[in-house]
KOLROMAR-197046 format. One line per 4 residues: number of its first residue (from 1); their letters; for each residue x, y, z of N, C-alpha, C. Coordinates in nm, 2 decimals. Layout:
<nodes>
NUM	a	X,Y,Z,X,Y,Z,X,Y,Z | ...
</nodes>
This chain:
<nodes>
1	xxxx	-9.25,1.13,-2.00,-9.32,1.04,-2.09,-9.47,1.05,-2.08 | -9.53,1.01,-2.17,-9.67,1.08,-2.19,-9.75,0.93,-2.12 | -9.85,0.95,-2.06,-9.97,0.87,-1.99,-10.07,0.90,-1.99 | -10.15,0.71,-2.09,-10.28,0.72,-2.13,-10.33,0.57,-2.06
5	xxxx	-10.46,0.53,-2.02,-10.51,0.43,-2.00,-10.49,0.36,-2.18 | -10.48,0.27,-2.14,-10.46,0.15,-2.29,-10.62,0.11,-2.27 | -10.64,0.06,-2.42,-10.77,0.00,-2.42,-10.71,-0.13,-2.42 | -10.79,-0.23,-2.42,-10.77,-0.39,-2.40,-10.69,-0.40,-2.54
9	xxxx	-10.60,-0.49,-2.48,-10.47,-0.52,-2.59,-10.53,-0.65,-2.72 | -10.51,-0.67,-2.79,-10.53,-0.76,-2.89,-10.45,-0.77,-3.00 | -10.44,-0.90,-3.06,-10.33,-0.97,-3.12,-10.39,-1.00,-3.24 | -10.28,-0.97,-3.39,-10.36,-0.98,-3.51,-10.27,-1.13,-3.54
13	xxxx	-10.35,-1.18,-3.69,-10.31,-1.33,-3.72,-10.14,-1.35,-3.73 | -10.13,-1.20,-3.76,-9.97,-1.24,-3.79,-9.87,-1.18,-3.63 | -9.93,-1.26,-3.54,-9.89,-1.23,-3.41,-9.75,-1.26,-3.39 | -9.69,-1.39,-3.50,-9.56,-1.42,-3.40,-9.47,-1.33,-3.51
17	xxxx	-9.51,-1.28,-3.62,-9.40,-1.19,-3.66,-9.34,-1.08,-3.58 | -9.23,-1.03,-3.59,-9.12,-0.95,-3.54,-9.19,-0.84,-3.57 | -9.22,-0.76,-3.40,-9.32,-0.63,-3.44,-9.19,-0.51,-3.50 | -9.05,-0.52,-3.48,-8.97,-0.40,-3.53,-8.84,-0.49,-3.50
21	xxxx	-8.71,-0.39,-3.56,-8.62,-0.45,-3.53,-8.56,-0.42,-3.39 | -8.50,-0.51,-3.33,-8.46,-0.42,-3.22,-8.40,-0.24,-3.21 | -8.43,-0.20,-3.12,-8.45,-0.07,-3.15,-8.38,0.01,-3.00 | -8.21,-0.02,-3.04,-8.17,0.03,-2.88,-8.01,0.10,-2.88
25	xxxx	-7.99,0.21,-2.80,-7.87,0.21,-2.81,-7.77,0.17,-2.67 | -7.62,0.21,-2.60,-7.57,0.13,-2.54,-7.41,0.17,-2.61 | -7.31,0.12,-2.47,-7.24,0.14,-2.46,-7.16,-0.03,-2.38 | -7.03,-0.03,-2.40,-6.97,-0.17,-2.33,-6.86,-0.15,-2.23
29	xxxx	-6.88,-0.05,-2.10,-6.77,0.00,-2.06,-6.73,-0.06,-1.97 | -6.81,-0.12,-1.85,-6.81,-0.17,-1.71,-6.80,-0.29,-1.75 | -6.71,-0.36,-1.60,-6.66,-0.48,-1.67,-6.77,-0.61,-1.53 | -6.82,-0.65,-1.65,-6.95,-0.79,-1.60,-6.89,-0.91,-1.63
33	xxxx	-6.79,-0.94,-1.54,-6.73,-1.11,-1.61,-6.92,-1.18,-1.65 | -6.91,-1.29,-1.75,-7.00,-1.35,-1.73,-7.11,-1.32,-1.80 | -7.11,-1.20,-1.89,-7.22,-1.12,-1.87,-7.24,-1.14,-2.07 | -7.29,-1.13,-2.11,-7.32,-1.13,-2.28,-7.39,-0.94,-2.27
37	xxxx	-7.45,-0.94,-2.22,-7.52,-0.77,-2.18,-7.56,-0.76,-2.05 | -7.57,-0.62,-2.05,-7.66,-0.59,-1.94,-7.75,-0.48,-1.94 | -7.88,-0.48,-1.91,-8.00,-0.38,-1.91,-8.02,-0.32,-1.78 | -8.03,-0.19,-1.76,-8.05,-0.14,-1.62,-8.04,-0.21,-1.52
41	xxxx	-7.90,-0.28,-1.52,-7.82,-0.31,-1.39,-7.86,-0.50,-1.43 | -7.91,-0.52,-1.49,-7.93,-0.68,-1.49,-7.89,-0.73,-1.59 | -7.82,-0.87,-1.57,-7.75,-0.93,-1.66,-7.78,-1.00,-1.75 | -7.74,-1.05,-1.90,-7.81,-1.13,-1.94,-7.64,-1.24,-1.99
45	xxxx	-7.70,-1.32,-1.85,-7.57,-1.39,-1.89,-7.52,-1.49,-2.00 | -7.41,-1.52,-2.05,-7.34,-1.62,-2.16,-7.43,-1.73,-2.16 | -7.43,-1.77,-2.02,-7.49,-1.94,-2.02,-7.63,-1.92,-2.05 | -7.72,-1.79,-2.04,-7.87,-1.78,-2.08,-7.87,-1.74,-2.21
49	xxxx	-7.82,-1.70,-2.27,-7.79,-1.68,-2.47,-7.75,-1.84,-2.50 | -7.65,-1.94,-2.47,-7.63,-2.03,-2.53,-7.74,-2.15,-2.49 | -7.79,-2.07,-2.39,-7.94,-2.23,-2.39,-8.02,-2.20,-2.50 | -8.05,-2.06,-2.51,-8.15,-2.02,-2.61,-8.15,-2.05,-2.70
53	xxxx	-8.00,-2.05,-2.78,-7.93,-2.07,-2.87,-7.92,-2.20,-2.89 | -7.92,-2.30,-2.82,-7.92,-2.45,-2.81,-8.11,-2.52,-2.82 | -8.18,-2.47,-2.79,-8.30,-2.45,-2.81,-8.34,-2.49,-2.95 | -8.32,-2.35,-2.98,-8.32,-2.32,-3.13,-8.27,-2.44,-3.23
57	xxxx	-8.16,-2.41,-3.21,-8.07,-2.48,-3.25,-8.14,-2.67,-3.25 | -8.14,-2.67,-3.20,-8.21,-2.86,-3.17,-8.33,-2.85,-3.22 | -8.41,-2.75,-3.20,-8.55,-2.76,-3.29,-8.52,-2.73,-3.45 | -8.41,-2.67,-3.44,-8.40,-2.65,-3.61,-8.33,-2.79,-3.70
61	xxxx	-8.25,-2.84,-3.62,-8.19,-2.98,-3.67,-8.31,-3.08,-3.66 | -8.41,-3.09,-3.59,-8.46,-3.17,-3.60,-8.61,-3.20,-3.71 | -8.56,-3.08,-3.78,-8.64,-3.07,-3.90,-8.61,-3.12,-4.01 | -8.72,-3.20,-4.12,-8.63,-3.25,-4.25,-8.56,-3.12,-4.30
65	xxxx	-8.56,-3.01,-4.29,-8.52,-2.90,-4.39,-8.42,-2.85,-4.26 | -8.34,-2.90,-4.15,-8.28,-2.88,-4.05,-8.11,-2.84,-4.10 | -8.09,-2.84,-4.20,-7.96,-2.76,-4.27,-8.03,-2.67,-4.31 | -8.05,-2.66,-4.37,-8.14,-2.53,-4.44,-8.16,-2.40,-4.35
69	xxxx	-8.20,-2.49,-4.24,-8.28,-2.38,-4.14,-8.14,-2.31,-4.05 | -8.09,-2.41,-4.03,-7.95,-2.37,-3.99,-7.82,-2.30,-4.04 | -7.84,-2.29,-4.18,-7.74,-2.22,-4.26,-7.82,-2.08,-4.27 | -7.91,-2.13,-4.28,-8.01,-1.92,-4.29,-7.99,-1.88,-4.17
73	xxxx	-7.94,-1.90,-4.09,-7.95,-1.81,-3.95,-7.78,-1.83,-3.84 | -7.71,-1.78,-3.97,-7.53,-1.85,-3.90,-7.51,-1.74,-3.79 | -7.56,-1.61,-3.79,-7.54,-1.51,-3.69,-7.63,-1.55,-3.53 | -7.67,-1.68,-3.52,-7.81,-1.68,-3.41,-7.79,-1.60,-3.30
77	xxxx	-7.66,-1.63,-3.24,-7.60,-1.61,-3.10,-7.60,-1.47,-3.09 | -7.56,-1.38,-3.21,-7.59,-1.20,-3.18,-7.75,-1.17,-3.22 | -7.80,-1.24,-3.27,-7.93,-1.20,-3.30,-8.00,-1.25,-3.17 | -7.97,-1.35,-3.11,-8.03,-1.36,-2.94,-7.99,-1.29,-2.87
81	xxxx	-7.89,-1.24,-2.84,-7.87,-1.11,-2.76,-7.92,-1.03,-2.77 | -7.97,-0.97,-2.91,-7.98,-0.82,-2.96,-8.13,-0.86,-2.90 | -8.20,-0.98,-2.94,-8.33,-0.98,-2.92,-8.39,-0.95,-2.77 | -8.32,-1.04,-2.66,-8.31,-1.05,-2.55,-8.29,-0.86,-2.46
85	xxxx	-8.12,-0.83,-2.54,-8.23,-0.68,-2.48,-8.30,-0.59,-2.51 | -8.40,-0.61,-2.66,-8.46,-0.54,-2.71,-8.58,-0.56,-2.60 | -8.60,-0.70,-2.53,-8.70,-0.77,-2.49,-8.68,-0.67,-2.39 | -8.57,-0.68,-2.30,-8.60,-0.60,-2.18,-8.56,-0.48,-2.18
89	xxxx	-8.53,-0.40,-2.25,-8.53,-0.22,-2.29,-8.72,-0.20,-2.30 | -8.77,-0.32,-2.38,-8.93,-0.30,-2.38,-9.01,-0.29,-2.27 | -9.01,-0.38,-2.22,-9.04,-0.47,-2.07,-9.03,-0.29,-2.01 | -8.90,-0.26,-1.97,-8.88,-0.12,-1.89,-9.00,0.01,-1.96
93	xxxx	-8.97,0.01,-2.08,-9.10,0.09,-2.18,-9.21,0.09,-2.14 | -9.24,-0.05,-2.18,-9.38,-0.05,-2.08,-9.40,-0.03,-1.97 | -9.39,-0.06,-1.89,-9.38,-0.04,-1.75,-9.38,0.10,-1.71 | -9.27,0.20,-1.82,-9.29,0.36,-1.74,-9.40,0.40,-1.80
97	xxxx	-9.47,0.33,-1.91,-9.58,0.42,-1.98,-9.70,0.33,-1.91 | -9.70,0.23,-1.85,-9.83,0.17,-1.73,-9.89,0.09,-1.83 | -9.79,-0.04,-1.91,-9.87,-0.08,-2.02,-9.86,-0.22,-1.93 | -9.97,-0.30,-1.89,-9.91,-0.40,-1.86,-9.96,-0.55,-1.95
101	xxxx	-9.96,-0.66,-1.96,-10.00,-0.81,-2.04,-10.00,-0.91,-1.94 | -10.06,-0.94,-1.95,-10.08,-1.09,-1.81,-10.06,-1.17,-1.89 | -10.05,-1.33,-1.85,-10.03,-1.43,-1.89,-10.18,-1.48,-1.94 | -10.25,-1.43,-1.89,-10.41,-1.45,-1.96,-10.40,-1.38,-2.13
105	xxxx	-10.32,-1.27,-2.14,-10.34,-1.17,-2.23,-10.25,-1.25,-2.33 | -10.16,-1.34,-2.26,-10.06,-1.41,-2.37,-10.17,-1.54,-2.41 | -10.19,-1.62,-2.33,-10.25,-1.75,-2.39,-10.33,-1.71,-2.49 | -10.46,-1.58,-2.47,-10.55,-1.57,-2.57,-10.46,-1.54,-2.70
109	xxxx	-10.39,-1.46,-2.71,-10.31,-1.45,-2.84,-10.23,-1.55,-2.90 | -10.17,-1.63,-2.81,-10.12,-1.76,-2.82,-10.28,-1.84,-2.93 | -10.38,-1.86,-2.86,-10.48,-1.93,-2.93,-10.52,-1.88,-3.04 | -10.57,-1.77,-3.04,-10.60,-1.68,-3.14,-10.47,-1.71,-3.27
113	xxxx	-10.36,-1.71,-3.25,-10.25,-1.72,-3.36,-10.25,-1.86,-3.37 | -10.27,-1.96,-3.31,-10.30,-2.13,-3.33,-10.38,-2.15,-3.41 | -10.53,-2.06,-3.43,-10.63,-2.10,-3.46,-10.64,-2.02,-3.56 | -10.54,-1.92,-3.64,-10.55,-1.82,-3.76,-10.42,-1.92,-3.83
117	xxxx	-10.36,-1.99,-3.79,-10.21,-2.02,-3.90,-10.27,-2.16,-3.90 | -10.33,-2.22,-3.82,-10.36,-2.36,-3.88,-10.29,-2.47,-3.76 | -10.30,-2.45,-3.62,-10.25,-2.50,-3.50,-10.11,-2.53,-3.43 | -10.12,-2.61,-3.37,-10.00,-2.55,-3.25,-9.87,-2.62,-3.32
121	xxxx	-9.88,-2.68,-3.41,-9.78,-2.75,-3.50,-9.71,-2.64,-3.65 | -9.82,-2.58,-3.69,-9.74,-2.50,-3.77,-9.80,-2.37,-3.70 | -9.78,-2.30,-3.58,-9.71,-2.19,-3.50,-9.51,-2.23,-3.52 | -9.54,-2.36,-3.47,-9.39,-2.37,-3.38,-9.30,-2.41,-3.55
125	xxxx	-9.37,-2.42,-3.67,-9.28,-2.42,-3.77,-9.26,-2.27,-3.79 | -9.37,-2.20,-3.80,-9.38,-2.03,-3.81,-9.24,-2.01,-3.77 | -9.23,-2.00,-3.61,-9.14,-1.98,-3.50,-9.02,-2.01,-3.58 | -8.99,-2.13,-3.61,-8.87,-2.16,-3.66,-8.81,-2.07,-3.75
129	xxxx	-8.92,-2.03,-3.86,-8.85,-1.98,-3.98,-8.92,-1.83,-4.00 | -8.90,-1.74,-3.89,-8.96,-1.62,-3.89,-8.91,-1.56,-4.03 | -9.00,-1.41,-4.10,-8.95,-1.31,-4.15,-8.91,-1.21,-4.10 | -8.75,-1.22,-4.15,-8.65,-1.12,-4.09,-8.65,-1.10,-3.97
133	xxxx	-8.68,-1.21,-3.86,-8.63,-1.17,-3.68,-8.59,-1.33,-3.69 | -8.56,-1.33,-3.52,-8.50,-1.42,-3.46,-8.63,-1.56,-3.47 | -8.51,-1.69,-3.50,-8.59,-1.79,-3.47,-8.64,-1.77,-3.34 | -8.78,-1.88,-3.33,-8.81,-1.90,-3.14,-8.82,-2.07,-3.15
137	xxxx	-8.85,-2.13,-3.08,-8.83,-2.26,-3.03,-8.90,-2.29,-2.91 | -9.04,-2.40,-2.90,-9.04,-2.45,-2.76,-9.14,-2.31,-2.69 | -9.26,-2.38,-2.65,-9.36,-2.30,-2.54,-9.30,-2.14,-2.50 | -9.18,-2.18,-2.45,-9.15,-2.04,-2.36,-9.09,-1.96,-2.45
141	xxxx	-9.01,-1.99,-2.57,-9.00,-1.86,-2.64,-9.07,-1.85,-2.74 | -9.18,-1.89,-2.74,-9.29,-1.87,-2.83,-9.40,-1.75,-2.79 | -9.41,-1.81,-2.65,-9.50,-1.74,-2.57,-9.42,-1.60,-2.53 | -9.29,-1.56,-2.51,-9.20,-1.43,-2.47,-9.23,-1.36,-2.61
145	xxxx	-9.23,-1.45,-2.74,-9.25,-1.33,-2.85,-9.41,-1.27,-2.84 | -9.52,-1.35,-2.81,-9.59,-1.30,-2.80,-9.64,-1.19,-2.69 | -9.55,-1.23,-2.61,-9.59,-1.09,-2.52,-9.50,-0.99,-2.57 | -9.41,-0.98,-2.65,-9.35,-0.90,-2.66,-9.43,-0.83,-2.75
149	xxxx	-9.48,-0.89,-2.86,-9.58,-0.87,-2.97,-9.68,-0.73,-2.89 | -9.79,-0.83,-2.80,-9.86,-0.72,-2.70,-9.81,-0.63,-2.63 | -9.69,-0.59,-2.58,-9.60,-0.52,-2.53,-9.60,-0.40,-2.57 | -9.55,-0.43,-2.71,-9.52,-0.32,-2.82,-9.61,-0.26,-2.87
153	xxxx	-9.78,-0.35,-2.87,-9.88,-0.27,-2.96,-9.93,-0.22,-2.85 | -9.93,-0.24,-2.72,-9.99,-0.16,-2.56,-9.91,-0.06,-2.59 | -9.80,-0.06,-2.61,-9.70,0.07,-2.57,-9.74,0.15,-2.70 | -9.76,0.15,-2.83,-9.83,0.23,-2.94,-9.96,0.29,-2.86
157	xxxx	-10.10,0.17,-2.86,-10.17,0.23,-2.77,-10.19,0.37,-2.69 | -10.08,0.30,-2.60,-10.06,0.42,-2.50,-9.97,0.53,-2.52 | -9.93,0.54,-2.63,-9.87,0.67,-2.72,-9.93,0.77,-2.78 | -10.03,0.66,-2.82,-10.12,0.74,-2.92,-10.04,0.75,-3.08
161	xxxx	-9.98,0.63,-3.11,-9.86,0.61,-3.20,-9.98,0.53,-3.31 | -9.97,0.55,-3.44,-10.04,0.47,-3.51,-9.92,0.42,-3.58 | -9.98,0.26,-3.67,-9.92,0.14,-3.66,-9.85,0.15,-3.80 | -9.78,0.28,-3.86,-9.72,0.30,-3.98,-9.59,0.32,-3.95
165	xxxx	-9.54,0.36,-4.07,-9.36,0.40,-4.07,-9.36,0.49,-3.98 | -9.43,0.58,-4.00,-9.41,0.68,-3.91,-9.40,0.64,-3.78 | -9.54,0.56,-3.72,-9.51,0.54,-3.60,-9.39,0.44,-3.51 | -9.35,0.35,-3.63,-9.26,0.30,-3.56,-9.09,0.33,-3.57
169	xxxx	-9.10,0.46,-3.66,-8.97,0.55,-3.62,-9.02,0.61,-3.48 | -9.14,0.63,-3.43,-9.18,0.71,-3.34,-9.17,0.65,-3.22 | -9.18,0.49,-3.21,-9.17,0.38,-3.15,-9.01,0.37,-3.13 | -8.98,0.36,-3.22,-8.80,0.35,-3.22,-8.73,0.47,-3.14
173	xxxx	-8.78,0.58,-3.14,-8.68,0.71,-3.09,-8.75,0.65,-2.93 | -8.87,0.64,-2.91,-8.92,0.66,-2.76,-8.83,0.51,-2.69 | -8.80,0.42,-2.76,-8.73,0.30,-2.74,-8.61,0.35,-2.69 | -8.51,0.39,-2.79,-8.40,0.44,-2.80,-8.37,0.51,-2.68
177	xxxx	-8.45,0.59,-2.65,-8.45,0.69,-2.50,-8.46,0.60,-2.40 | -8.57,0.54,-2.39,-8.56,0.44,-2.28,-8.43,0.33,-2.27 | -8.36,0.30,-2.36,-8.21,0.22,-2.30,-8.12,0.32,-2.28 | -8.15,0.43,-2.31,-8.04,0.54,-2.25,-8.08,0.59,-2.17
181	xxxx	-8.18,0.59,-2.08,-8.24,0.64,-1.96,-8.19,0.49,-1.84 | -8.18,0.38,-1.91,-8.15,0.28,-1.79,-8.04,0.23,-1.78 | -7.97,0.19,-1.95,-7.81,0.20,-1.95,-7.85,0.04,-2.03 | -7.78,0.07,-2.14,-7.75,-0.07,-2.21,-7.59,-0.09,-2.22
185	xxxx	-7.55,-0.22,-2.19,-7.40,-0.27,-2.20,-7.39,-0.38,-2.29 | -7.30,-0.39,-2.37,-7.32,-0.52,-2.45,-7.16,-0.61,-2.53 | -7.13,-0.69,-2.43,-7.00,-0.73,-2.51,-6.96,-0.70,-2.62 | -6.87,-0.66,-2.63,-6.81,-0.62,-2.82,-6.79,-0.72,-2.88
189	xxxx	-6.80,-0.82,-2.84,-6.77,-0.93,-2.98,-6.89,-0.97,-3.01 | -7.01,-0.94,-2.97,-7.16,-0.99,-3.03,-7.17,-0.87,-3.10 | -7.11,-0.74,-3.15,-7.13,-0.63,-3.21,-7.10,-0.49,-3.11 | -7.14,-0.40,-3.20,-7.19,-0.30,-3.09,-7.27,-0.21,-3.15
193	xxxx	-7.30,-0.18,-3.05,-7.44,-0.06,-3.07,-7.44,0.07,-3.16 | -7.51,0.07,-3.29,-7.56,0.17,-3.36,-7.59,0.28,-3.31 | -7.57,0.40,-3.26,-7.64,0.49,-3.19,-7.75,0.53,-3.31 | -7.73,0.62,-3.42,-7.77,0.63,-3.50,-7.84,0.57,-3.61
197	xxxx	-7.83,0.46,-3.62,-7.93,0.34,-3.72,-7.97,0.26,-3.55 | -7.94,0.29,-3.45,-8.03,0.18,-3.34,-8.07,0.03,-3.38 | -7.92,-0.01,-3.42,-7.94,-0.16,-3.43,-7.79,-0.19,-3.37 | -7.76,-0.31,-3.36,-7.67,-0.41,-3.31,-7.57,-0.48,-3.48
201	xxxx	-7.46,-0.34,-3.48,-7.35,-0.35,-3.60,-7.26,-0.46,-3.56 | -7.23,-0.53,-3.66,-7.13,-0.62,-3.65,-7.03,-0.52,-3.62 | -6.90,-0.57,-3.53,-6.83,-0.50,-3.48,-6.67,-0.55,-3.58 | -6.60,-0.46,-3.63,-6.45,-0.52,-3.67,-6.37,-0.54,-3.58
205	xxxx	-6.41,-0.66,-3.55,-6.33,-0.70,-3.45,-6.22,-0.82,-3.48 | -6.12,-0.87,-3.46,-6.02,-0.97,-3.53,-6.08,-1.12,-3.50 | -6.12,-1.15,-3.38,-6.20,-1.25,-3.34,-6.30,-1.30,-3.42 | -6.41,-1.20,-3.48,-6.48,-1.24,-3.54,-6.45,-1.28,-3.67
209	xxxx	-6.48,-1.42,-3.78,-6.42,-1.48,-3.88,-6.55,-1.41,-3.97 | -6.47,-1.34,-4.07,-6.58,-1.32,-4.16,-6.68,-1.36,-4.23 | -6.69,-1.51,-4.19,-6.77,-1.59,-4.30,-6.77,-1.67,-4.18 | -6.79,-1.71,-4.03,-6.74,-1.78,-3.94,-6.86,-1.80,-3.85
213	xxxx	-7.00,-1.84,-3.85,-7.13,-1.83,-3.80,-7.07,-1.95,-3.68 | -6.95,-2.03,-3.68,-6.92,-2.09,-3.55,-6.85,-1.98,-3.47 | -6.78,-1.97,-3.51,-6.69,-1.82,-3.44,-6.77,-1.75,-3.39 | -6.89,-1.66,-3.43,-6.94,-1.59,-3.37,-7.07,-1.65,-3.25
217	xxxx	-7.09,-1.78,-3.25,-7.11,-1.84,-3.16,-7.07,-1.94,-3.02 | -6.94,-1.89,-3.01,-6.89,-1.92,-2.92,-6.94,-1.84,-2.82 | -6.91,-1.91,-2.69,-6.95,-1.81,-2.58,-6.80,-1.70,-2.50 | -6.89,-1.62,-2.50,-6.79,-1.49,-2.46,-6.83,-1.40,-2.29
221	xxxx	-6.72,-1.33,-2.29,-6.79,-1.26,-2.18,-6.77,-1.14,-2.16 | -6.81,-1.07,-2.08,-6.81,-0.87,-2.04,-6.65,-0.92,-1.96 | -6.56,-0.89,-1.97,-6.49,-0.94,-1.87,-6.36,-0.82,-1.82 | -6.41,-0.69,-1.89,-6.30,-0.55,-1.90,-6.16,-0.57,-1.99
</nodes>
C-alpha cells in the first residue's frame, strides 16, 4: 500500500453527505452467535445495530414529517449494518495508509458544517433525511459520519486519488482489498455481499418478506 504524509484534513459544506456507498466485500462462514457482522476479528453485535436503529428511529418519529421519514427508509436495520462495516473496513484503511483525525479534527468540521447549513438544528434535520445514505441521529452518530467524512478524504489525500469517478472507483477497489485483507463476515439475512458491484445485495432468502421493512428489522444472529 502506497505512503504519503497527508496535508491537514478539511471538510466541505456538504460535510454530512455520504462520501460513497459502502464499498466492501465478505463472506458469512464462521459461526458468531450474537454477531450481525464481523470486521477483522471484531464484532458488531445485534444489540449495537438495534440501538442505532432505535436512535434513528425515535428521532425520526418525533418529527411532524415522522411517517414520512419512516416509510423512506423501511430497509434501516441492513443499511446500519452495511454502514457500520463500511465504517470499520475504513477506520482499518486508514490506519494502514497513516491517515489519522482527532476529535479536534471532528468538532472543527462539525462547526464549520453548523455554520455553512444554517446551525446545530438543521445539521440534525440534514442527518435525518440524508441523500441516498443512512439516516444519523443524536451527537454521536453525527459526529462518526463526520469522521468518516475526513477519513475518506485523508485516505484520497494520501493516495494521491482525486475527488472524481474515477477516483472513487479507485477509492472503492483500494477499499475492497482492505476487507479482504482483514476478513468481512456478515449474517445472511441482512443480505450478502456483492463481490463484484461491492455493495451489500438483498439476499433471497425465505425469511425476508418482500415488501416487509418490519421483517427485515428484526434482530438476528451469526449463529452457524
Amino acid at each position: 500500500m502506497k505512503r504519503r504524509r497527508t496535508s491537514a484534513l478539511s471538510v466541505s459544506a456538504a460535510a454530512l453527505a455520504v462520501v460513497a456507498a459502502p464499498l466492501l466485500t465478505g463472506c458469512s462462514t464462521d459461526a458468531h452467535p450474537g454477531a450481525a457482522a464481523v470486521v477483522g476479528g471484531e464484532r458488531i453485535s445485534v444489540a449495537t445495530v438495534q440501538a442505532e436503529v432505535e436512535t434513528i428511529r425515535d428521532a425520526q418519529r418525533a418529527q411532524p414529517q415522522g411517517d414520512q421519514l419512516v416509510s423512506s427508509t423501511p430497509g434501516l436495520t441492513r443499511d446500519t449494518v452495511e454502514f457500520l462495516v463500511y465504517a470499520q473496513v475504513l477506520e482499518h484503511a486508514a490506519r494502514e495508509a497513516g491517515v489519522e483525525v482527532t476529535r479536534r479534527d471532528v468538532q472543527t468540521a462539525r462547526a464549520q458544517t453548523e455554520q455553512s447549513i444554517g446551525g446545530p438544528e438543521a445539521l440534525a434535520q440534514a442527518a435525518l433525511m440524508p441523500q441516498g445514505g443512512t439516516p444519523m441521529a443524536g451527537d454521536e452518530q453525527i459526529d462518526r459520519m463526520l469522521r468518516i467524512q475526513l477519513l475518506f478524504q485523508g485516505l484520497g489525500q494520501e493516495l494521491g486519488v482525486a475527488p472524481d469517478a474515477g477516483g472513487v472507483q479507485e477509492l472503492a477497489a483500494y477499499l475492497a482489498e482492505t476487507a479482504d485483507e482483514v476478513g468481512v463476515e456478515v449474517n445472511p439475512r441482512y443480505g450478502e455481499w456483492d463481490a463484484e458491484g461491492v455493495v451489500l445485495a438483498d439476499a433471497p432468502a425465505p425469511w425476508l418478506n418482500a415488501g416487509g421493512a418490519d421483517e427485515q428489522e428484526q434482530p438476528v444472529t451469526l449463529d452457524g
